[in-house]
PDB file of N, H, CA, C and O in Angstrom:
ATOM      1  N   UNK A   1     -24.560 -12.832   1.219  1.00  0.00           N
ATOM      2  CA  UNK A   1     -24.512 -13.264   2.596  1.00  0.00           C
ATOM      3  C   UNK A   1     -23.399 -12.493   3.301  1.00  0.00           C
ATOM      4  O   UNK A   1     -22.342 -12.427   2.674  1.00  0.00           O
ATOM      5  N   UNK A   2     -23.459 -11.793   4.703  1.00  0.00           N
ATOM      6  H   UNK A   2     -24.318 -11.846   5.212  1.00  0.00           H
ATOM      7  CA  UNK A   2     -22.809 -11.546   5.288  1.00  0.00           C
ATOM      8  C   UNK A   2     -21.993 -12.455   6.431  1.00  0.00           C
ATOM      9  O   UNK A   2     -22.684 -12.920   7.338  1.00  0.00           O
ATOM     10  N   UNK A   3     -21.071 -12.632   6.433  1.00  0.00           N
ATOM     11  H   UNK A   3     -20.510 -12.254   5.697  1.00  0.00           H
ATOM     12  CA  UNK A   3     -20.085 -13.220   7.658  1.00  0.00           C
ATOM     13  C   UNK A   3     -19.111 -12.926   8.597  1.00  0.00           C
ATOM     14  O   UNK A   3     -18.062 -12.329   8.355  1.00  0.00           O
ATOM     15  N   UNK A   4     -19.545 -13.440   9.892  1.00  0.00           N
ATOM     16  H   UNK A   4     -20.397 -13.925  10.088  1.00  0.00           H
ATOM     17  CA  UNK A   4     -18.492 -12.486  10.799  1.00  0.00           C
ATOM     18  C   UNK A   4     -17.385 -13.672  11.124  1.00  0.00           C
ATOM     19  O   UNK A   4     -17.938 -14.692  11.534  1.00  0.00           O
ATOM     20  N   UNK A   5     -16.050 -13.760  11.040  1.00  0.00           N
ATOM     21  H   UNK A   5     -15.601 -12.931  10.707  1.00  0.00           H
ATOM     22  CA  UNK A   5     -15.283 -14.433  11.545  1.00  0.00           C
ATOM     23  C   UNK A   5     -14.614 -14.313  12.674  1.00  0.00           C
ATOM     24  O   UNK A   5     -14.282 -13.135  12.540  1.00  0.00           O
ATOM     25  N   UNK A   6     -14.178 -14.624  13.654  1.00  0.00           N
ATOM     26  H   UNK A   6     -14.448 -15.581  13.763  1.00  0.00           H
ATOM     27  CA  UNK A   6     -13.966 -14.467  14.558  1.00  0.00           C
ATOM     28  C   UNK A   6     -12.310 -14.778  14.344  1.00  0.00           C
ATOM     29  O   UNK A   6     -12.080 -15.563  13.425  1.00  0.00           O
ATOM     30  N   UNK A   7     -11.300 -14.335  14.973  1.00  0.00           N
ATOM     31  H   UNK A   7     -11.487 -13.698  15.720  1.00  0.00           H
ATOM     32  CA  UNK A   7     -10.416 -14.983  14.895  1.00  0.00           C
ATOM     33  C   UNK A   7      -9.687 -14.792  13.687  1.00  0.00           C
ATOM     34  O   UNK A   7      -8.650 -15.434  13.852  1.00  0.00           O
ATOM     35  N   UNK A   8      -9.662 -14.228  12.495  1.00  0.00           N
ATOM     36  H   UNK A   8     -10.505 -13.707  12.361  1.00  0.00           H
ATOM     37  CA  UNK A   8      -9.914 -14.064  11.213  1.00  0.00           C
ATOM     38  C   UNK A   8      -8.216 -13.501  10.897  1.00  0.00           C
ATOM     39  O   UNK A   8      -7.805 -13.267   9.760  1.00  0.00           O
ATOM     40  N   UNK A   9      -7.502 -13.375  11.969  1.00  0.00           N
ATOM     41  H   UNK A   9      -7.836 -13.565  12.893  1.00  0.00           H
ATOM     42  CA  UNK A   9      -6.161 -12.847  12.129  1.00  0.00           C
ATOM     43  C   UNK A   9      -4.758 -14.148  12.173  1.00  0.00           C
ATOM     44  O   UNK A   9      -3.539 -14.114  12.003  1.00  0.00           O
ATOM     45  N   UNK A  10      -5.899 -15.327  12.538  1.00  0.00           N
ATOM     46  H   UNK A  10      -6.889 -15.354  12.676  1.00  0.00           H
ATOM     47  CA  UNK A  10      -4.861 -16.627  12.642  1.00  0.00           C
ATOM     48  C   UNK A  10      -4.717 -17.414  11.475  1.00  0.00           C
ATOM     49  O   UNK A  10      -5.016 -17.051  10.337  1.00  0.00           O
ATOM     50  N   UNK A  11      -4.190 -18.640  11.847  1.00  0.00           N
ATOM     51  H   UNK A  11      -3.947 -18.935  12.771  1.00  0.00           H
ATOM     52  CA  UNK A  11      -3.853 -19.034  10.256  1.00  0.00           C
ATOM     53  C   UNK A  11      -5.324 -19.760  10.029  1.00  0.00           C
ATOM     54  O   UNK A  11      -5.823 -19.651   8.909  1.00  0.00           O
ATOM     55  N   UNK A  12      -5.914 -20.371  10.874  1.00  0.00           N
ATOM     56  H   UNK A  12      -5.509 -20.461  11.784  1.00  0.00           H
ATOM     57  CA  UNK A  12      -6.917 -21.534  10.550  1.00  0.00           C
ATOM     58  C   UNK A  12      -8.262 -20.170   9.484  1.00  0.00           C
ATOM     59  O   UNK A  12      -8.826 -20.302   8.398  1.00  0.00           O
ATOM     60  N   UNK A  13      -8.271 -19.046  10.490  1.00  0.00           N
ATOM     61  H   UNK A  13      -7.813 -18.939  11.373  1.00  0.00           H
ATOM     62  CA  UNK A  13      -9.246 -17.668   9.808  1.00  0.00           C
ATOM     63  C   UNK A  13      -8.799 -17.361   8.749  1.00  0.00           C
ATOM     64  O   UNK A  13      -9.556 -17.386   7.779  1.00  0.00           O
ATOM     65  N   UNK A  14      -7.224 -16.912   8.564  1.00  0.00           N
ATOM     66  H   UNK A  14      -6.609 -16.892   9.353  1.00  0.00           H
ATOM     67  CA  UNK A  14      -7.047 -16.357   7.240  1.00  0.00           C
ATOM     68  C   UNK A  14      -7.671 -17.395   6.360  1.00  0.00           C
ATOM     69  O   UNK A  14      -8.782 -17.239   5.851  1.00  0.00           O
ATOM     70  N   UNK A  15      -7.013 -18.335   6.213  1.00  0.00           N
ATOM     71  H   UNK A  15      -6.111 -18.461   6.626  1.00  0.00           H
ATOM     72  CA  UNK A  15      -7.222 -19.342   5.703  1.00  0.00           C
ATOM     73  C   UNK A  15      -8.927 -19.616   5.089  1.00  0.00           C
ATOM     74  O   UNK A  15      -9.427 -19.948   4.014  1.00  0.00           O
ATOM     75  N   UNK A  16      -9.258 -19.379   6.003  1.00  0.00           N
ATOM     76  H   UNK A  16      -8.852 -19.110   6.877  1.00  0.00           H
ATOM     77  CA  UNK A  16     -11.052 -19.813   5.903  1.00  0.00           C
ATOM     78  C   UNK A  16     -11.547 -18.583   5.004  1.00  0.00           C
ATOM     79  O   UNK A  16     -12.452 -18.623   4.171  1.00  0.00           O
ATOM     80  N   UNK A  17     -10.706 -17.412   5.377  1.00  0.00           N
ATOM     81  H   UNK A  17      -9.971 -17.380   6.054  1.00  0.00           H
ATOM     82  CA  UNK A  17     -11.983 -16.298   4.340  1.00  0.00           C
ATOM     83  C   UNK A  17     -11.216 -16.457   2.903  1.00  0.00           C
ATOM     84  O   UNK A  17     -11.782 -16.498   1.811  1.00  0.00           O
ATOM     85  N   UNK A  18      -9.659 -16.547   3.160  1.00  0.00           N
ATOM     86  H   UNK A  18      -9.199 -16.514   4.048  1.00  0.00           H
ATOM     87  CA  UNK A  18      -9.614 -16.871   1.631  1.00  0.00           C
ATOM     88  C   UNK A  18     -10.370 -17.784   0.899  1.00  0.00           C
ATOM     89  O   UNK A  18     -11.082 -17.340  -0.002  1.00  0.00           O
ATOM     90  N   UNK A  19     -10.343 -19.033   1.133  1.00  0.00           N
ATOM     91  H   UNK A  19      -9.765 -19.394   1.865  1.00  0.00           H
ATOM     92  CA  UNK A  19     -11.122 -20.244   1.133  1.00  0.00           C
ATOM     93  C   UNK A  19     -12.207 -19.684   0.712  1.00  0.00           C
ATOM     94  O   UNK A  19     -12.400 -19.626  -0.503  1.00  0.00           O
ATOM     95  N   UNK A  20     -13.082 -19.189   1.557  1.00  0.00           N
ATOM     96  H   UNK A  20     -12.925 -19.237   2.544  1.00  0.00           H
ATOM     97  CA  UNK A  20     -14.815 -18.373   1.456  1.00  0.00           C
ATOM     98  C   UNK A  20     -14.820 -17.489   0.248  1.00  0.00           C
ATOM     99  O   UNK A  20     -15.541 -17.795  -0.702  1.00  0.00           O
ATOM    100  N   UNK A  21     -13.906 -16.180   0.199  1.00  0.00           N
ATOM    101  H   UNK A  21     -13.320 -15.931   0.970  1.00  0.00           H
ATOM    102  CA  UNK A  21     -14.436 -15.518  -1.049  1.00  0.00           C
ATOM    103  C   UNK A  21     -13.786 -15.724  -1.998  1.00  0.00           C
ATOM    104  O   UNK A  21     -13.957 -14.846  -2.844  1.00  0.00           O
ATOM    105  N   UNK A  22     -12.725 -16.890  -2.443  1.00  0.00           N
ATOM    106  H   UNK A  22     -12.585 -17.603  -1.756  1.00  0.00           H
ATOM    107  CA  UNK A  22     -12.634 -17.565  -3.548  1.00  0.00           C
ATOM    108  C   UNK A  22     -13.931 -18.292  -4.148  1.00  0.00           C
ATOM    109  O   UNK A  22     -14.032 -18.482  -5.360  1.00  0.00           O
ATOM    110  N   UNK A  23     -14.994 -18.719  -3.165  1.00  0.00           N
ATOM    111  H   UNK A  23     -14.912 -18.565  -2.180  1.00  0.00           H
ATOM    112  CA  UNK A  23     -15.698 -19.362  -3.739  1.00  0.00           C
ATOM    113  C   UNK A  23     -16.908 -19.145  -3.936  1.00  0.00           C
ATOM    114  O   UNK A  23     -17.658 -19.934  -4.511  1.00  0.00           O
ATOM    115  N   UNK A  24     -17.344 -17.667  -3.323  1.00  0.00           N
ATOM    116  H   UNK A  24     -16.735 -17.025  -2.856  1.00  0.00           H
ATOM    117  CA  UNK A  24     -18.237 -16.846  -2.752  1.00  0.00           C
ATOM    118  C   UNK A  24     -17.877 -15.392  -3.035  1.00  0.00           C
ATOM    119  O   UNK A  24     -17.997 -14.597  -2.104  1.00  0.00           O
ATOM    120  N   UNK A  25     -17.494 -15.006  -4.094  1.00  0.00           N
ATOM    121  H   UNK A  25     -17.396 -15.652  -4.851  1.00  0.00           H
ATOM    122  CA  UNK A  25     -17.309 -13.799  -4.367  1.00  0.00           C
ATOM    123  C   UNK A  25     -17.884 -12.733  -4.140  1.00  0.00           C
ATOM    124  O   UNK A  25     -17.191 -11.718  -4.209  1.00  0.00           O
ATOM    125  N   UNK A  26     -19.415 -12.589  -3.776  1.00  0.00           N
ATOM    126  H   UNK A  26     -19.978 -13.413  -3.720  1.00  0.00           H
ATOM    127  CA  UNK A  26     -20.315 -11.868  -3.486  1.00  0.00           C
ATOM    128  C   UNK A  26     -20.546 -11.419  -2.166  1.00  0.00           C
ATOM    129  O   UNK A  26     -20.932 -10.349  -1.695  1.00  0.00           O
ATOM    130  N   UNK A  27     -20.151 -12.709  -1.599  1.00  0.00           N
ATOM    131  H   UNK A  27     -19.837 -13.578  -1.981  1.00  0.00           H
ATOM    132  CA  UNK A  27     -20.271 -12.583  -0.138  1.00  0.00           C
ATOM    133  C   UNK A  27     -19.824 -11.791   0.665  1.00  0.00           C
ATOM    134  O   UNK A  27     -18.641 -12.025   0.419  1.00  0.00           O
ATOM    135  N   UNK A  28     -19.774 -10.817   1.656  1.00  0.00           N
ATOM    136  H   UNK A  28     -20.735 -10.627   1.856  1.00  0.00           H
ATOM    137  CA  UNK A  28     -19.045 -10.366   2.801  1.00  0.00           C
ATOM    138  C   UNK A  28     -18.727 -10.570   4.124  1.00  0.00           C
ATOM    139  O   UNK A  28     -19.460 -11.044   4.992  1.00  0.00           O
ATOM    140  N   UNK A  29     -17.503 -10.154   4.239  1.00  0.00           N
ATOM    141  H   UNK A  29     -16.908  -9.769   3.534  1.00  0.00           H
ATOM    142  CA  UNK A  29     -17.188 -10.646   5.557  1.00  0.00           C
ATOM    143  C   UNK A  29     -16.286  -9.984   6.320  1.00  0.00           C
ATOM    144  O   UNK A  29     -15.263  -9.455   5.888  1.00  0.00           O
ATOM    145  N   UNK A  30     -16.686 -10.006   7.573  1.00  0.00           N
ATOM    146  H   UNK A  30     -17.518 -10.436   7.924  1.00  0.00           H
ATOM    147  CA  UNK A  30     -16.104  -9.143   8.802  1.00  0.00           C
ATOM    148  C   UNK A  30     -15.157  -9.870   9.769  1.00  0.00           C
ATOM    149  O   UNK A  30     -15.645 -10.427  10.752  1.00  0.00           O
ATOM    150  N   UNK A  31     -14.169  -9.890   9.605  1.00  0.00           N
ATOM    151  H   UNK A  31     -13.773  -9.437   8.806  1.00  0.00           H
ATOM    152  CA  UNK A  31     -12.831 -10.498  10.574  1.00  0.00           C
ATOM    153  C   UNK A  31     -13.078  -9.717  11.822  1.00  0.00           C
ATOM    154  O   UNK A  31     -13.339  -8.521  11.690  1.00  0.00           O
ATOM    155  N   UNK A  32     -13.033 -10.196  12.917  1.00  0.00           N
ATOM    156  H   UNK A  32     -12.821 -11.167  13.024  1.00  0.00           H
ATOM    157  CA  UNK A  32     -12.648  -9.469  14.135  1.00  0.00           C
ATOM    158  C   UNK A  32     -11.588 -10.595  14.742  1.00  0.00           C
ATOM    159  O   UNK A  32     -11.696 -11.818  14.648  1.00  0.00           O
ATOM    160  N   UNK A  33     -10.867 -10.075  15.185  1.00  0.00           N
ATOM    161  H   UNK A  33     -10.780  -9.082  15.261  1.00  0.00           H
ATOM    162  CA  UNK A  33      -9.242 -10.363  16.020  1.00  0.00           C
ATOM    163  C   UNK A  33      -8.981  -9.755  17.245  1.00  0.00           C
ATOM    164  O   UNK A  33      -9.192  -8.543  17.285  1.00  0.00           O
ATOM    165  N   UNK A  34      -8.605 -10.259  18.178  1.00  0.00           N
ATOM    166  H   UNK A  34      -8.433 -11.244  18.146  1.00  0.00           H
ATOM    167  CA  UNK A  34      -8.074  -9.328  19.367  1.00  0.00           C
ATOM    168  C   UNK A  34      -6.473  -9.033  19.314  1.00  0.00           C
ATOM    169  O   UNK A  34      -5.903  -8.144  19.947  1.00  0.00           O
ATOM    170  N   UNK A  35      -5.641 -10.315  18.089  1.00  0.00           N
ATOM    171  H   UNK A  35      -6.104 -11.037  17.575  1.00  0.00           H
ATOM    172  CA  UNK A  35      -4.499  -9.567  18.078  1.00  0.00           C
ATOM    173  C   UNK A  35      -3.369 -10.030  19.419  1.00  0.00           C
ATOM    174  O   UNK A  35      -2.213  -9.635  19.271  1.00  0.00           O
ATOM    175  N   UNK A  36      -3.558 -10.515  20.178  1.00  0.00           N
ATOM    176  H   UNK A  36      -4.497 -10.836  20.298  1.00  0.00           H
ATOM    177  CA  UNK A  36      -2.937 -11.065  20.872  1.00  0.00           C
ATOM    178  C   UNK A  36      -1.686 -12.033  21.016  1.00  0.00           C
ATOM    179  O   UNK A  36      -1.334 -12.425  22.128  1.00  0.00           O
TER     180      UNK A  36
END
Protein backbone atom coordinates (compact mmCIF):
# COMPACT_ATOMS: atom_id res chain seq x y z
CA UNK A 1 0.00 0.00 0.00
CA UNK A 2 1.06 3.37 -0.78
CA UNK A 3 0.53 6.51 1.61
CA UNK A 4 0.66 10.09 1.34
CA UNK A 5 0.92 12.01 4.65
CA UNK A 6 0.41 15.25 4.79
CA UNK A 7 2.02 17.15 7.39
CA UNK A 8 4.49 14.29 7.98
CA UNK A 9 7.17 17.01 9.33
CA UNK A 10 5.13 17.59 12.76
CA UNK A 11 5.08 15.67 15.73
CA UNK A 12 1.42 14.17 15.44
CA UNK A 13 3.00 12.92 11.34
CA UNK A 14 6.29 11.88 12.47
CA UNK A 15 4.78 10.07 14.88
CA UNK A 16 2.10 8.39 12.66
CA UNK A 17 4.61 7.03 9.92
CA UNK A 18 6.76 5.71 12.55
CA UNK A 19 3.76 4.13 14.10
CA UNK A 20 2.72 2.91 10.27
CA UNK A 21 5.96 1.27 9.10
CA UNK A 22 6.67 -0.33 12.36
CA UNK A 23 3.70 -2.16 11.69
CA UNK A 24 3.50 -2.17 7.99
CA UNK A 25 6.83 -2.76 6.81
CA UNK A 26 6.00 -3.16 3.25
CA UNK A 27 4.13 -0.31 2.96
CA UNK A 28 5.15 3.12 1.45
CA UNK A 29 4.90 6.36 2.18
CA UNK A 30 5.21 9.90 1.01
CA UNK A 31 5.48 12.81 3.68
CA UNK A 32 4.80 16.14 2.18
CA UNK A 33 5.42 19.27 4.58
CA UNK A 34 5.42 22.88 3.77
CA UNK A 35 7.91 23.40 6.60
CA UNK A 36 6.64 26.39 8.00
Amino acid sequence: MKLLVTGGAGFIGSNFIRYWLKNHPSDEIVSLDKLT
